[in-house]
DRENMAR-568655 format. One record per residue (C-alpha): residue number from 1; residue in three letters; x negated, y negated, z negated. Coordinates in steps of 0.05 Angstrom, whole numbers, plus 5000, padded with zeros to 4 digits. Layout:
<pts>
<pt i="NUM" aa="ALA" c1="X" c2="Y" c3="Z"/>
...
</pts>
This chain:
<pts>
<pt i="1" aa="UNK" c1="3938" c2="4971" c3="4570"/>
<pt i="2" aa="UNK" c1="3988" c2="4955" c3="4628"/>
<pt i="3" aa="UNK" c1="4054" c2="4992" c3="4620"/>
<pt i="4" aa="UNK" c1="4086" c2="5025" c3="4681"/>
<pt i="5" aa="UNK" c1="4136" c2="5001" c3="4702"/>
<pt i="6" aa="UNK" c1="4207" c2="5053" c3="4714"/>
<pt i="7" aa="UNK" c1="4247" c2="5039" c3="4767"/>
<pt i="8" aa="UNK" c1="4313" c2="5051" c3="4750"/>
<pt i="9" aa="UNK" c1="4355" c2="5037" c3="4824"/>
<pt i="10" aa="UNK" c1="4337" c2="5109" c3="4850"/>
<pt i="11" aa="UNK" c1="4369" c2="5144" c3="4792"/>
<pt i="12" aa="UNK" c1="4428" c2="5108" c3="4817"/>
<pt i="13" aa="UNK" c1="4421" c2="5138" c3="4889"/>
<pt i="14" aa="UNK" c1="4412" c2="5201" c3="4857"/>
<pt i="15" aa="UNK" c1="4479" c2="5196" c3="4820"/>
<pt i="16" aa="UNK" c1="4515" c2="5171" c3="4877"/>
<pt i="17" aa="UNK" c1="4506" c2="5231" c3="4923"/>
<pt i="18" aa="UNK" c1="4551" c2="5269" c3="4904"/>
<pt i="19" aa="UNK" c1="4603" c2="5216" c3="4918"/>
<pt i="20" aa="UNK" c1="4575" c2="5205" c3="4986"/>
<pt i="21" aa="UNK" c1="4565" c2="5281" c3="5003"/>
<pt i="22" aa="UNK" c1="4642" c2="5294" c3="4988"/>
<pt i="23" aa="UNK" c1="4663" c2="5226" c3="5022"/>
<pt i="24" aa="UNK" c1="4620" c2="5253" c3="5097"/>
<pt i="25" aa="UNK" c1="4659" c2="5316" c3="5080"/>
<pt i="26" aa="UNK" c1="4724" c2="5309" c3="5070"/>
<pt i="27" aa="UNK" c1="4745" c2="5244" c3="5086"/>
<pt i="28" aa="UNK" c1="4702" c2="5213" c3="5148"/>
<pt i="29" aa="UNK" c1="4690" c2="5279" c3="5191"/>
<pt i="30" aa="UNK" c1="4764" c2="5298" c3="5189"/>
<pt i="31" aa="UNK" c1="4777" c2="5219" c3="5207"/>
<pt i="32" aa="UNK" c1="4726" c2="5230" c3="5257"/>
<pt i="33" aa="UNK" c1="4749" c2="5296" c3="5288"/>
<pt i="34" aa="UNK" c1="4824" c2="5264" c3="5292"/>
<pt i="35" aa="UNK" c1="4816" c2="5207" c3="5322"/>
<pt i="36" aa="UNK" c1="4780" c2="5257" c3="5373"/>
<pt i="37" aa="UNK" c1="4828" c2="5309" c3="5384"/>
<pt i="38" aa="UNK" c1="4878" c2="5251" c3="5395"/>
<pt i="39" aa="UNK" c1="4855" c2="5254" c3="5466"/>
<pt i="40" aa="UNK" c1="4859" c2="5335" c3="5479"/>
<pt i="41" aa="UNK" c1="4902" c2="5380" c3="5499"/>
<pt i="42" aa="UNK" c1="4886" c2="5415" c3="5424"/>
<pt i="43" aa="UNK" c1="4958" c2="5449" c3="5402"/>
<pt i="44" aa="UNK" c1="4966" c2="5517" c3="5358"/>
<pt i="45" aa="UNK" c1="4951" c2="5545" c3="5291"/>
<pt i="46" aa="UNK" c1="4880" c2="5562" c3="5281"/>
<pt i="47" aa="UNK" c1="4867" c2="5541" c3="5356"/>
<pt i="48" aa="UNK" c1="4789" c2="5509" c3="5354"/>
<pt i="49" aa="UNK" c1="4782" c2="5503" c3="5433"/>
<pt i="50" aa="UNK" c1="4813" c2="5450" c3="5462"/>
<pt i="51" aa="UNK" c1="4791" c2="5402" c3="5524"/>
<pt i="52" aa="UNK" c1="4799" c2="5327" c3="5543"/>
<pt i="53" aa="UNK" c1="4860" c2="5301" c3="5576"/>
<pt i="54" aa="UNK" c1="4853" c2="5271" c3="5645"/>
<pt i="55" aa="UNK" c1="4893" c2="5209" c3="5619"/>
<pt i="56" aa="UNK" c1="4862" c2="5198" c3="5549"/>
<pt i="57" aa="UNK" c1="4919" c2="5153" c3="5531"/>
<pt i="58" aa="UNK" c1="4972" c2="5206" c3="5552"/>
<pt i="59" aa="UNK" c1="4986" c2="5230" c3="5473"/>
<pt i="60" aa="UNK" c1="4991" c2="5160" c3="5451"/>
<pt i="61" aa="UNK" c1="5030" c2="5139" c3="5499"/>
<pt i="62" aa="UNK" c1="5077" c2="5202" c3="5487"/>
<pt i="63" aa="UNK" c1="5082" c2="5180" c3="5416"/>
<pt i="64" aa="UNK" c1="5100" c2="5113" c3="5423"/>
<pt i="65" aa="UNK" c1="5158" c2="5125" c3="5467"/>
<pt i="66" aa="UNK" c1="5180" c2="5178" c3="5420"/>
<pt i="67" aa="UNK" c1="5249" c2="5157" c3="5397"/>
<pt i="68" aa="UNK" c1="5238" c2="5201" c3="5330"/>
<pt i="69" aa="UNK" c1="5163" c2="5163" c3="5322"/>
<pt i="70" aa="UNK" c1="5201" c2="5087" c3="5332"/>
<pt i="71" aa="UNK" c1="5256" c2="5113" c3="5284"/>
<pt i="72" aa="UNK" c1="5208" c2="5136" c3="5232"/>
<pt i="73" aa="UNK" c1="5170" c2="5068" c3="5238"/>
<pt i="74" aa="UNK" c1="5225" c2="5033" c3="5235"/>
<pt i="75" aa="UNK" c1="5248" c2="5071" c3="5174"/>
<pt i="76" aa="UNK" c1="5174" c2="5060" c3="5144"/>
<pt i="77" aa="UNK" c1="5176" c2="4993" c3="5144"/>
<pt i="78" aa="UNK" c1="5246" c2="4984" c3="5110"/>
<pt i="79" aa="UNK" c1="5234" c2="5026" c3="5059"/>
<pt i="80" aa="UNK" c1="5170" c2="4994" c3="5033"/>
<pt i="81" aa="UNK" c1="5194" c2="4923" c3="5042"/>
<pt i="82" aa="UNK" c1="5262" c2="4932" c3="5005"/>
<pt i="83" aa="UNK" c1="5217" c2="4968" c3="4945"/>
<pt i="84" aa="UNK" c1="5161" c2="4925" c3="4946"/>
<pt i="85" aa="UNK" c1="5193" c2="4853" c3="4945"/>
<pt i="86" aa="UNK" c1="5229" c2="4861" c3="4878"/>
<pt i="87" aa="UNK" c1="5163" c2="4910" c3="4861"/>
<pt i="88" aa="UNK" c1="5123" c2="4848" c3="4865"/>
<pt i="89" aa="UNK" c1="5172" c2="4795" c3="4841"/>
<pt i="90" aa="UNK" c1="5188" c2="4839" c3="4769"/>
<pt i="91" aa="UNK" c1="5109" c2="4852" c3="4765"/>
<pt i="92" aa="UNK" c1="5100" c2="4774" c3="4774"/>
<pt i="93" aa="UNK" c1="5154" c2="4762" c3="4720"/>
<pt i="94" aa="UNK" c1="5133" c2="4816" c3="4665"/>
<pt i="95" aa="UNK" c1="5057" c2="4792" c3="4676"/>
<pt i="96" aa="UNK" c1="5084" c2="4712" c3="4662"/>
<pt i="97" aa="UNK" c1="5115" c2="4750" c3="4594"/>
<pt i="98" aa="UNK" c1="5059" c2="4785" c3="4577"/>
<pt i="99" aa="UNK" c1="5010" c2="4731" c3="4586"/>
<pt i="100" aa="UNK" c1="5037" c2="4672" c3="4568"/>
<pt i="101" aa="UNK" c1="5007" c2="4635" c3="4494"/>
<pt i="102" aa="UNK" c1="5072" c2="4613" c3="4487"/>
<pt i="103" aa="UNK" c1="5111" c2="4669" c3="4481"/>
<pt i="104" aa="UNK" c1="5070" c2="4723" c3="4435"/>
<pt i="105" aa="UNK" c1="5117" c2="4782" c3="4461"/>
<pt i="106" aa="UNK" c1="5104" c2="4832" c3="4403"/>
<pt i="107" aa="UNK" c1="5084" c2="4905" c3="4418"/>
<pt i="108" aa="UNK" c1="5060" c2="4892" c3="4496"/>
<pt i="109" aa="UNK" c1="5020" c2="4959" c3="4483"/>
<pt i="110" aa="UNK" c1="5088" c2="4985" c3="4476"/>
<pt i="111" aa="UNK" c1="5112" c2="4960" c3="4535"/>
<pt i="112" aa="UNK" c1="5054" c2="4972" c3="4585"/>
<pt i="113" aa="UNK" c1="5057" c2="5044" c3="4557"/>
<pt i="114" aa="UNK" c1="5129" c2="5049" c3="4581"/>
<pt i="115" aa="UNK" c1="5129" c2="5005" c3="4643"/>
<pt i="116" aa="UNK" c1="5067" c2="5041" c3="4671"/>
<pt i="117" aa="UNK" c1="5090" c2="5113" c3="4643"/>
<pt i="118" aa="UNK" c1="5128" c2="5126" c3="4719"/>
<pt i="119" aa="UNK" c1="5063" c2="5126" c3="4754"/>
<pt i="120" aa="UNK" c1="5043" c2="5179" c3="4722"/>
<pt i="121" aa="UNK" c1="5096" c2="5223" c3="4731"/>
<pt i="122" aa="UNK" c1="5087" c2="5274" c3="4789"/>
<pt i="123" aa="UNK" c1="5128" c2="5260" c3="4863"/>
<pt i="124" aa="UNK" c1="5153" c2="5332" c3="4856"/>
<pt i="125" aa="UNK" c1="5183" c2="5320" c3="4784"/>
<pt i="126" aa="UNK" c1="5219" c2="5250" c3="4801"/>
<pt i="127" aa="UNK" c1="5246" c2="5277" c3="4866"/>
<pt i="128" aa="UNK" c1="5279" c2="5332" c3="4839"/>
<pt i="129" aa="UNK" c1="5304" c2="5286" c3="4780"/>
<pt i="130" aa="UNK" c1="5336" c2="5241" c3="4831"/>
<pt i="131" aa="UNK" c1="5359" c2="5292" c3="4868"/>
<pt i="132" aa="UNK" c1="5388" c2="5319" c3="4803"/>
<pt i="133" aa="UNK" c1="5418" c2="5252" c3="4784"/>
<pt i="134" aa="UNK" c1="5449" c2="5239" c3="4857"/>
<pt i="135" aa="UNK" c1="5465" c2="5318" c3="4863"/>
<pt i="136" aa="UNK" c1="5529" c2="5334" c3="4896"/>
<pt i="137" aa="UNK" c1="5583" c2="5354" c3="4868"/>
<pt i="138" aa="UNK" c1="5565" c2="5365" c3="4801"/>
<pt i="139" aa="UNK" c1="5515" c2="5306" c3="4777"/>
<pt i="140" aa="UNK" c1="5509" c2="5243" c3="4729"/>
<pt i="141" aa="UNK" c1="5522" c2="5196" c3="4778"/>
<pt i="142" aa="UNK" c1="5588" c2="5232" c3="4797"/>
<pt i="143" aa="UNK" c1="5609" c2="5238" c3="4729"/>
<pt i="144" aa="UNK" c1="5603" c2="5158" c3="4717"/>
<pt i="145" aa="UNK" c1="5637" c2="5144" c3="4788"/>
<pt i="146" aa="UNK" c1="5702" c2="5192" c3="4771"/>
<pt i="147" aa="UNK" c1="5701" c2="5177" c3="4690"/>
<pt i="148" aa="UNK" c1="5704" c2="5101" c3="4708"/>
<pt i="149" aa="UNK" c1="5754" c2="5109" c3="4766"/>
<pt i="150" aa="UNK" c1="5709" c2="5088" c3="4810"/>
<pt i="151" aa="UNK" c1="5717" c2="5140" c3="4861"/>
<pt i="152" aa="UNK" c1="5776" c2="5202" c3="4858"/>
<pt i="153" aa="UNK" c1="5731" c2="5249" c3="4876"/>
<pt i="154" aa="UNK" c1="5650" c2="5263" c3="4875"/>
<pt i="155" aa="UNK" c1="5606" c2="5227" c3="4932"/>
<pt i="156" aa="UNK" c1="5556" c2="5262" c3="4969"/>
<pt i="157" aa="UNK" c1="5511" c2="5200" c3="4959"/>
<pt i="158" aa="UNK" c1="5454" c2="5236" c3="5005"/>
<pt i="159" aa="UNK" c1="5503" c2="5234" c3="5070"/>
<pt i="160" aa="UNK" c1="5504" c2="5157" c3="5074"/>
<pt i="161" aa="UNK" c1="5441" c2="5132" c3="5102"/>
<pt i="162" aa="UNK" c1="5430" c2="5068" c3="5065"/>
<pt i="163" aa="UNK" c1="5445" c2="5101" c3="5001"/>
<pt i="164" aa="UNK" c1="5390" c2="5146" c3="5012"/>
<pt i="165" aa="UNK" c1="5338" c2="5094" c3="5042"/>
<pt i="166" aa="UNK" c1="5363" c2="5055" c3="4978"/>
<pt i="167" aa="UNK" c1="5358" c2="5114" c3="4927"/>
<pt i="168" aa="UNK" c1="5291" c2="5127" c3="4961"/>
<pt i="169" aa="UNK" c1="5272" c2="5054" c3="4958"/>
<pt i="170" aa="UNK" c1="5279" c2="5048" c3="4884"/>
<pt i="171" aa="UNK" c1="5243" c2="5115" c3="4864"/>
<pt i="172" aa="UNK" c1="5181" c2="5073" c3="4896"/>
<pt i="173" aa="UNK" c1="5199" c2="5011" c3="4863"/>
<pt i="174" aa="UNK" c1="5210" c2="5045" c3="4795"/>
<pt i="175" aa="UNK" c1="5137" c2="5088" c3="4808"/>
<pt i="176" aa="UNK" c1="5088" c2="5031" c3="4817"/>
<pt i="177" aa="UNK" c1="5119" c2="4965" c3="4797"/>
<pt i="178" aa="UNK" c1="5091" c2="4985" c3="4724"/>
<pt i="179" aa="UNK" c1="5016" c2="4989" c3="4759"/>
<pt i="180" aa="UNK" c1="5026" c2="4929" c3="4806"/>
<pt i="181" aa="UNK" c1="5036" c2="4899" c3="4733"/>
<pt i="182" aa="UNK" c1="4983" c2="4925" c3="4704"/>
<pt i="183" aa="UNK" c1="4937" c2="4900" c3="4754"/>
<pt i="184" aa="UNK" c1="4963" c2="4825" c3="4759"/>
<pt i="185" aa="UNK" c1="4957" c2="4830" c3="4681"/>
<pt i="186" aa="UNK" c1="4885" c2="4848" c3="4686"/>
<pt i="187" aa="UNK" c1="4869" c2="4791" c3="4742"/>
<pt i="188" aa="UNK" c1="4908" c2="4735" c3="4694"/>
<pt i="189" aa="UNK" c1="4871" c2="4756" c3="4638"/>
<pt i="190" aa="UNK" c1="4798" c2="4747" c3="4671"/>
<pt i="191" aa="UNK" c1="4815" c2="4671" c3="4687"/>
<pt i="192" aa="UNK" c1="4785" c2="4627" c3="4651"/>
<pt i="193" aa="UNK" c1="4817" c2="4613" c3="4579"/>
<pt i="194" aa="UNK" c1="4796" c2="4527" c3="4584"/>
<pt i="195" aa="UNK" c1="4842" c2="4528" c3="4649"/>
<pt i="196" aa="UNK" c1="4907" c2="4539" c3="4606"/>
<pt i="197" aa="UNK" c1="4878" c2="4493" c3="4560"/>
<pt i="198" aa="UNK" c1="4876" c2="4442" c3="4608"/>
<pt i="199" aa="UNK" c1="4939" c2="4453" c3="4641"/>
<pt i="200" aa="UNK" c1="4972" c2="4453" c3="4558"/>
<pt i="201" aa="UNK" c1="4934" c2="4386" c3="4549"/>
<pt i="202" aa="UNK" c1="4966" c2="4353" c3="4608"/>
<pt i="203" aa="UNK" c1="5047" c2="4374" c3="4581"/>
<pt i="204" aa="UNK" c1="5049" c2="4417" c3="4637"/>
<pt i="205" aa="UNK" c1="5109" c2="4473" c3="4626"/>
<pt i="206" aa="UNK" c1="5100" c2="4540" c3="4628"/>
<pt i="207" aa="UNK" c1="5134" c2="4547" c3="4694"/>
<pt i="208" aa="UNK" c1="5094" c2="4493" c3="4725"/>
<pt i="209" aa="UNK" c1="5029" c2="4537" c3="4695"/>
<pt i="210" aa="UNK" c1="5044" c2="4602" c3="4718"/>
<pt i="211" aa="UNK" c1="5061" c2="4569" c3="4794"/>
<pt i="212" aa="UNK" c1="5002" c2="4514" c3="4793"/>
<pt i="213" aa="UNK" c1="4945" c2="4552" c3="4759"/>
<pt i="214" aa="UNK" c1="4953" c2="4627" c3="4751"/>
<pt i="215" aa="UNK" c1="4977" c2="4643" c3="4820"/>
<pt i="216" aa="UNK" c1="4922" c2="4610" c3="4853"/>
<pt i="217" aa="UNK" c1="4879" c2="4638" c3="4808"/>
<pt i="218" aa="UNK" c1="4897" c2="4706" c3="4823"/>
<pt i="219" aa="UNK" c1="4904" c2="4701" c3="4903"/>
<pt i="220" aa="UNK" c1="4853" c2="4754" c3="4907"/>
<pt i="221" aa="UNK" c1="4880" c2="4797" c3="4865"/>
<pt i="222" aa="UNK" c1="4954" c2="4786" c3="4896"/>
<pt i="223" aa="UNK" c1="4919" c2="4801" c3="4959"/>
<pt i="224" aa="UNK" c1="4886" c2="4871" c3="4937"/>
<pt i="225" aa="UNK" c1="4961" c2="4882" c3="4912"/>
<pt i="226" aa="UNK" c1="4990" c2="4871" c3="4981"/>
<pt i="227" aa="UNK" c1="4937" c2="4914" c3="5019"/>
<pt i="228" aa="UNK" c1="4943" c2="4965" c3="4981"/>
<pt i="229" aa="UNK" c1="5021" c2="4970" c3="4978"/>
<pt i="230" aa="UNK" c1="5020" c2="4961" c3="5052"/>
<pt i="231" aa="UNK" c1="4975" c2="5022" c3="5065"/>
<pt i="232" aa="UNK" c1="5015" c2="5064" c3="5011"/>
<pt i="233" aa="UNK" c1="5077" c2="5042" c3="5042"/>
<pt i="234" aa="UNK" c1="5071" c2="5061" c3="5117"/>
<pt i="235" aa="UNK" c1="5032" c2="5131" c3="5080"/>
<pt i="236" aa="UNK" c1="5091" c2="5145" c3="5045"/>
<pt i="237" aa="UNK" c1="5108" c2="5219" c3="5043"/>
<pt i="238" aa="UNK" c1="5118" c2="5253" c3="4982"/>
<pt i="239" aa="UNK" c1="5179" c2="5229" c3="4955"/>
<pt i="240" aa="UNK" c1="5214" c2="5225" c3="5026"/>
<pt i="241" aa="UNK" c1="5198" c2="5297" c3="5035"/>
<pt i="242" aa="UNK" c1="5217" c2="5327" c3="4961"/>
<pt i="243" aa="UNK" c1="5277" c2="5291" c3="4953"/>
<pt i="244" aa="UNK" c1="5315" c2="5300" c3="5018"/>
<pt i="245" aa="UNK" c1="5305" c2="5353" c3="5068"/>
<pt i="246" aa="UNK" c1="5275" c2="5339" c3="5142"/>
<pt i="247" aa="UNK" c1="5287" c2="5269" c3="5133"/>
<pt i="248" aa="UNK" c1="5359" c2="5271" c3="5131"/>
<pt i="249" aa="UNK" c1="5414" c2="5243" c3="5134"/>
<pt i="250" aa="UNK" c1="5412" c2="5236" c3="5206"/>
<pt i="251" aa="UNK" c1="5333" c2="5215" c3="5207"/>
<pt i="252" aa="UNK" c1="5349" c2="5161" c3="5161"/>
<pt i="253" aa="UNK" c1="5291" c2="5181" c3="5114"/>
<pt i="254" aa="UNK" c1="5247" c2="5200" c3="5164"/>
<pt i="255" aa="UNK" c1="5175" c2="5170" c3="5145"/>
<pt i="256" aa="UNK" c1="5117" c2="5163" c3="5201"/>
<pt i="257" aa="UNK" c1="5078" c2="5204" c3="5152"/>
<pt i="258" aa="UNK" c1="5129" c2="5266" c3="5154"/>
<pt i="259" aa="UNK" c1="5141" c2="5248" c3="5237"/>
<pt i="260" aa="UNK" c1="5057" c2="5270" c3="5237"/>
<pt i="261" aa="UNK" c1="5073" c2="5326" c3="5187"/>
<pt i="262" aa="UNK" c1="5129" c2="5348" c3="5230"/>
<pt i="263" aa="UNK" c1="5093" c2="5351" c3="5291"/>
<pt i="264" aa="UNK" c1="5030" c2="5383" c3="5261"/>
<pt i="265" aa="UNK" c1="5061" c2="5431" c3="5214"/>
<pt i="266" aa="UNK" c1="5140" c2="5441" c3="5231"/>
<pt i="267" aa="UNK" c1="5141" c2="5496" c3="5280"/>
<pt i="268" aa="UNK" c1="5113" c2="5459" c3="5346"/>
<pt i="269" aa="UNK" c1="5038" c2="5446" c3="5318"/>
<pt i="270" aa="UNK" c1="5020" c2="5399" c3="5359"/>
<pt i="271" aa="UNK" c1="4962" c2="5379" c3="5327"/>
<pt i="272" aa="UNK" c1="4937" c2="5331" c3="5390"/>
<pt i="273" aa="UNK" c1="5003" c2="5281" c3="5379"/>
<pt i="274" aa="UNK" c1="5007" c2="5280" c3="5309"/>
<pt i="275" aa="UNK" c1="4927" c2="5262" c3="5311"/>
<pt i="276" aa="UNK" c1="4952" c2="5204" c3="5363"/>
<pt i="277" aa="UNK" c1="5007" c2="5185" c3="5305"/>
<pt i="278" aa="UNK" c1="4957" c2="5178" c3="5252"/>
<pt i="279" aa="UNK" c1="4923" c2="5136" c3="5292"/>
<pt i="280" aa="UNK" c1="4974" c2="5085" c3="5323"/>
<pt i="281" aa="UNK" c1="4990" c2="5087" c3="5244"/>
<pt i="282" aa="UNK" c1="4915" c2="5065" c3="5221"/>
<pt i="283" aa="UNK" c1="4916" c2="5017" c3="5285"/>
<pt i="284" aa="UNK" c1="4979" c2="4988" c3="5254"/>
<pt i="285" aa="UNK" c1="4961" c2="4982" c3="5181"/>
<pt i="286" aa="UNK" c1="4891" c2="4944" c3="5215"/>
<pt i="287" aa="UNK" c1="4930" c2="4897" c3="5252"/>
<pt i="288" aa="UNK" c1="4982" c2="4882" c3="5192"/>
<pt i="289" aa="UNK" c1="4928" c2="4876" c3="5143"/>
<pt i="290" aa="UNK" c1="4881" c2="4829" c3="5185"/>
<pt i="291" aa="UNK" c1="4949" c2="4784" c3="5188"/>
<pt i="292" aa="UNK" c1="4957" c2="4793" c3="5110"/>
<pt i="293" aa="UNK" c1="4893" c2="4770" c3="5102"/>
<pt i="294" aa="UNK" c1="4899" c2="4711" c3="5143"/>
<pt i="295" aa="UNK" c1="4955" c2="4684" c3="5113"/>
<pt i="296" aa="UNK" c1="4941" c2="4692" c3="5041"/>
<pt i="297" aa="UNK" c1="4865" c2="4659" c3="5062"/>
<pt i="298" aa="UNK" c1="4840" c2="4603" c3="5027"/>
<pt i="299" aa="UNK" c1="4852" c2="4545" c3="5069"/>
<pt i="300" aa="UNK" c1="4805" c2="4499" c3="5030"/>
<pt i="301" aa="UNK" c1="4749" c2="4536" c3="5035"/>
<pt i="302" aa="UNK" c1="4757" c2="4546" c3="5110"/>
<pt i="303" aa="UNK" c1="4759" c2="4477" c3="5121"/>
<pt i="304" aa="UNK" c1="4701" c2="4470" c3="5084"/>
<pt i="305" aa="UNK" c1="4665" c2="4535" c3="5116"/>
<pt i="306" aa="UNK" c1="4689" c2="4504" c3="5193"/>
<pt i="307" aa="UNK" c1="4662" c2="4430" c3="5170"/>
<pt i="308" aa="UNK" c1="4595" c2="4462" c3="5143"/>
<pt i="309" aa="UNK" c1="4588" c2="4500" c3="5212"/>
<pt i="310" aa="UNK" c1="4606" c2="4441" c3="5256"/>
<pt i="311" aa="UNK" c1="4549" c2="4399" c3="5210"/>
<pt i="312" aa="UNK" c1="4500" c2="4453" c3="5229"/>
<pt i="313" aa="UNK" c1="4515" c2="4449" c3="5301"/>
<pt i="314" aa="UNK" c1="4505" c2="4383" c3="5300"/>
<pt i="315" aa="UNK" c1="4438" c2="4380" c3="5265"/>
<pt i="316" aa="UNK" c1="4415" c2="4434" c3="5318"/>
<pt i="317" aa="UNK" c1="4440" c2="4398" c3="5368"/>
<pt i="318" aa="UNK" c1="4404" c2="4327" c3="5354"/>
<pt i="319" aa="UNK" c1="4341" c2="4370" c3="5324"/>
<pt i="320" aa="UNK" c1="4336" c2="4396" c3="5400"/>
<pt i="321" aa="UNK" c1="4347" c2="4323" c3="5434"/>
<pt i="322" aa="UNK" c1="4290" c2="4298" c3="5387"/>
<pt i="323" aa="UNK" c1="4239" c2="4351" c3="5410"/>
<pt i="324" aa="UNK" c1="4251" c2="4332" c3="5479"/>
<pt i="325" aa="UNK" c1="4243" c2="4263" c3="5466"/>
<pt i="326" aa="UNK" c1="4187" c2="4277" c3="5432"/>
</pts>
C-alpha cells in the first residue's frame, strides 16, 4: 500500500504565528505610525487627530538644529565608545583564556556564571546601587576618598560631568562585557577543532593563534557583536535615566533616547518631534551600520565575487558578438 506522505513545513507556519501576529502588532505598526506622524503637526496627550505639515521636513529639521538633540548625540556616542572599547577588548581577552588548549583554566563554569551574572541584574537595581555607591555625602566611595586622605571632605562625584559620563560608562561596560564574552566564546568554540591543530603543528604561539586563526574565524560573529552594541548604544536609556536625574549634570548624561522621552513624555508632549528623533536616530544607526559592515567585509571574497561578475560580463558580452556573427 502507498503511505501518505505528512507534510511537516505547515505545522511550522502554524507555530510561527503567533510570533508574527505580535511582531505586526507591536513592533512594525507603531514603527509605521512614527515614522508617519514625524511629518504632522500631532502634539498632546491622548490627541489622535493630527494633519500633515506643509514642509514635511519641518520636524526634522527642528530636531537637528536642536542644541539639546546635538548635545544628546554627542553624549550618545561617547558614552558607548568609552564602554564598549575596553567591553570588547576584556571580552576578546577572557574568551583567548577560556578557550585556549593550552591553558585548561579550571572552573570556567564558575567564571562565566560570575562574569555574565551583571546582565542579569535589572537597570533599576544597578542604578540605584551606583547611585548608592557614588551617593553624596554619605557613601562608600566617600568613605575610601576621606579614610585614605584622598580628599578632606566628601565629593559630590554626580556634579562633575566626566565623572558621571565615566560612572555611567562603566555600569555599561560592567553589564554586557560578561555577554559580549559569552558570545565570542560560543563563535570560537564552533570553529573547527583540526584548525588549532594545524596552527599547533606548525609551532605557532598562542598569541600568533588567537590573532592569525581565531579572529578571522570569528569576523562574523565580531561583526553581530558590533551591530548589536552599536544599536544598544545610541538606544541607551535606562541606566542614564535611573541613575541621574534629567540628564544632569548640566546635560552631560543626556542620551538621544531620553532627548525623545523628554520631548514625548516631559511636560511638552510633542509627540511629532520626538517621532522625527527616533527617526534621524534609526537613519543614523543605518548609515553607521552599513559602514560597520563595510569595513569588517571580507575583502577576499569580494575580490573574488567582483572577478566572478566581470567573467560573466565578459562571457555575455562575446556570447552576444558570436550570435551576430553568426
Amino acid at each position: 500500500m502507498r503511505r501518505k506522505s505528512v507534510n511537516y513545513a505547515k505545522y511550522g507556519y502554524i507555530f510561527s504565528i503567533p510570533f508574527v501576529l505580535a511582531f505586526l502588532i507591536f513592533n512594525l505598526y507603531p514603527t509605521l505610525y512614527t515614522a508617519v506622524i514625524g511629518f504632522t503637526d500631532m502634539k498632546g496627550l491622548g490627541k489622535t487627530t493630527f494633519k500633515f505639515l506643509a514642509d514635511p521636513f519641518q520636524n526634522f529639521q527642528t530636531i537637528l538644529k536642536n542644541p539639546s538633540f546635538q548635545e544628546s548625540l554627542g553624549n550618545t556616542l561617547v558614552i558607548w565608545i568609552i564602554n564598549f572599547i575596553p567591553q570588547i577588548l576584556l571580552a576578546l581577552l577572557l574568551t583567548a583564556w577560556f578557550t585556549s588548549p593550552r591553558r585548561k583554566i579550571k572552573g570556567q563554569g564558575m567564571f562565566k556564571v560570575l562574569f555574565y551574572m551583571p546582565n542579569i541584574i535589572t537597570a533599576a537595581t544597578i542604578a540605584i546601587l551606583f547611585s548608592s555607591l557614588f551617593g553624596y555625602p554619605m557613601s562608600p566611595a566617600n568613605d575610601f576618598f576621606v579614610t585614605l586622605g584622598l580628599s578632606k571632605e566628601p565629593i559630590n562625584f554626580l556634579l562633575d560631568k566626566m565623572t558621571a559620563r565615566g560612572i555611567i560608562s562603566f555600569i555599561q561596560f560592567w553589564m554586557w562585557y560578561g555577554s559580549t564574552m559569552i558570545v565570542l566564546i560560543s563563535g570560537v568554540l564552533g570553529i573547527n577543532p583540526e584548525i588549532f591543530e594545524a596552527a599547533d603543528i606548525d609551532g605557532a604561539s598562542g598569541a600568533q593563534t588567537f590573532f592569525f586563526v581565531t579572529l578571522p574565524n570569528v569576523r562574523t560573529i565580531l561583526l553581530y557583536t558590533l551591530i548589536t552594541s552599536l544599536i544598544g548604544g545610541l538606544q541607551m536609556f535606562d541606566i542614564p535615566r535611573m541613575f541621574i536625574a534629567n540628564g544632569g549634570p548640566d546635560g552631560a548624561t543626556l542620551t538621544t533616547s531620553l532627548f525623545i522621552y523628554n520631548q514625548a513624555f516631559s511636560g511638552s508632549y510633542l509627540y511629532n518631534r520626538a517621532s522625527a528623533a527616533s527617526m534621524i536616530m534609526f537613519v543614523i544607526i543605518c548609515v553607521l551600520s552599513a559602514m560597520i559592515f563595510y569595513v569588517m567585509r571580507d575583502k577576499e571574497a569580494s575580490k573574488i565575487y567582483k572577478l566572478n561578475k566581470k567573467m560573466e560580463k565578459e562571457y555575455k558580452r562575446q556570447e552576444k558578438a558570436t550570435r551576430r556573427a553568426a
